[in-house]
N, C-alpha and C positions, 0 to 999 in steps of 0.2 A: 504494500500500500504506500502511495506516494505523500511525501510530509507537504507542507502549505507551501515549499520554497520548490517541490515538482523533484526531491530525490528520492528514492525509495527508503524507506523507514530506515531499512538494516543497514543504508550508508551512511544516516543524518547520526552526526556528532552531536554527544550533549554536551562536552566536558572542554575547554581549550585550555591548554596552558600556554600561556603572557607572558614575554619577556618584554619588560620596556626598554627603547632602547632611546640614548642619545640623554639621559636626563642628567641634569646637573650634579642631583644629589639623592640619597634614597630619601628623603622627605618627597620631593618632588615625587620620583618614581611610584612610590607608594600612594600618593592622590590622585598621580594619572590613572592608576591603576584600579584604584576607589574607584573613580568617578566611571571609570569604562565598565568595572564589575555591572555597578547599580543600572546601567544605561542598558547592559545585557539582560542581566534578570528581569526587566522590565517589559522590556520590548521583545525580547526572545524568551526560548525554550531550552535555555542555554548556561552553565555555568564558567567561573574563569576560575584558573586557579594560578595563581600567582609563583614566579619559577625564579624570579631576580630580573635584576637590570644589568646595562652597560652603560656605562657614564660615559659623556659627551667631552671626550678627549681629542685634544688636537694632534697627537700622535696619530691616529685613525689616519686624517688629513694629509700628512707628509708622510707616513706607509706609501699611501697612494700615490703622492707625486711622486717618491723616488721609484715608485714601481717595483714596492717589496712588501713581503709579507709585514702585517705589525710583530705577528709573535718573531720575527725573526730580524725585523727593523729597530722594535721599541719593545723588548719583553718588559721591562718591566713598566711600562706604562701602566696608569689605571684600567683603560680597556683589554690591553692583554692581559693583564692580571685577572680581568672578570672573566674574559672568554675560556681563561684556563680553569677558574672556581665551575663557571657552569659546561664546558667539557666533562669535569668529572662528574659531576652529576647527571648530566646527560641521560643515562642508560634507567636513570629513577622515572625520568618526564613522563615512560610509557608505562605505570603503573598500576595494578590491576585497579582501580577508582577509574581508572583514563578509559578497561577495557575496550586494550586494541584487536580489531579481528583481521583475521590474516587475507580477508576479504575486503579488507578497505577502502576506500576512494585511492589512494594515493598505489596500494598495490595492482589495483585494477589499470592507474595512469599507465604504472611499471611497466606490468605485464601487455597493455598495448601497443606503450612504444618500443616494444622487441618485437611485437608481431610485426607491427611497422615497418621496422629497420629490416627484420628480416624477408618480407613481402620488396622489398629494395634494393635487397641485393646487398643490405650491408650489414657488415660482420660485427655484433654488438657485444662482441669482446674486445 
């Protein structure tokens, strides 16, 4: 049965987890984060759950001009220092609360564009 937004039930997501990213300081990050929760629960059928932020660091900025990674430009900058905290964490995001199914929007994307590639002639190793 299709949800209001036209996808079938067994693909619609209740659960998101939010990283915010670019905010000056976790005060900030934390009302962004409020205010988008409350804005969900409201209007959707849908929860956030909160996973961290990335501070809005200008290392980020000059990574990119010199045309290099930041973890390997500016590790120890503020933002490498996050990206590395939520790396580790990483492998918790999909948590059975999250109940990911191995049939998901994002596996079905997978599994098409290898159909694809391979309907193409192209070798999607």
């Amino acid at each position: 049965m299709p949800t209001s937004s036209g996808w079938p039930a067994a693909l619609a997501k209740q659960r998101f987890n939010v990283l915010v990213n670019r905010a000056h300081h976790l005060e900030e990050a934390r009302e962004l984060f409020t205010r988008l929760s409350a804005v969900a629960s409201e209007f959707l059928t849908v929860s956030l759950r909160w996973v961290g932020f990335v501070p809005d660091d200008p290392a980020v900025r000059r990574s990119h001009t010199l045309h290099r990674p930041l973890m390997e430009a500016f590790p120890q900058s503020e933002a490498a220092m996050a990206f590395s905290q939520l790396a580790a964490v990483l492998p918790q995001w999909d948590s059975p609360e999250t109940e990911r199914r191995d049939t998901g929007f994002m596996d079905l994307l997978i599994a098409a564009s290898r159909d694809w590639a391979g309907a193409d002639g192209v070798n999607a190793r």
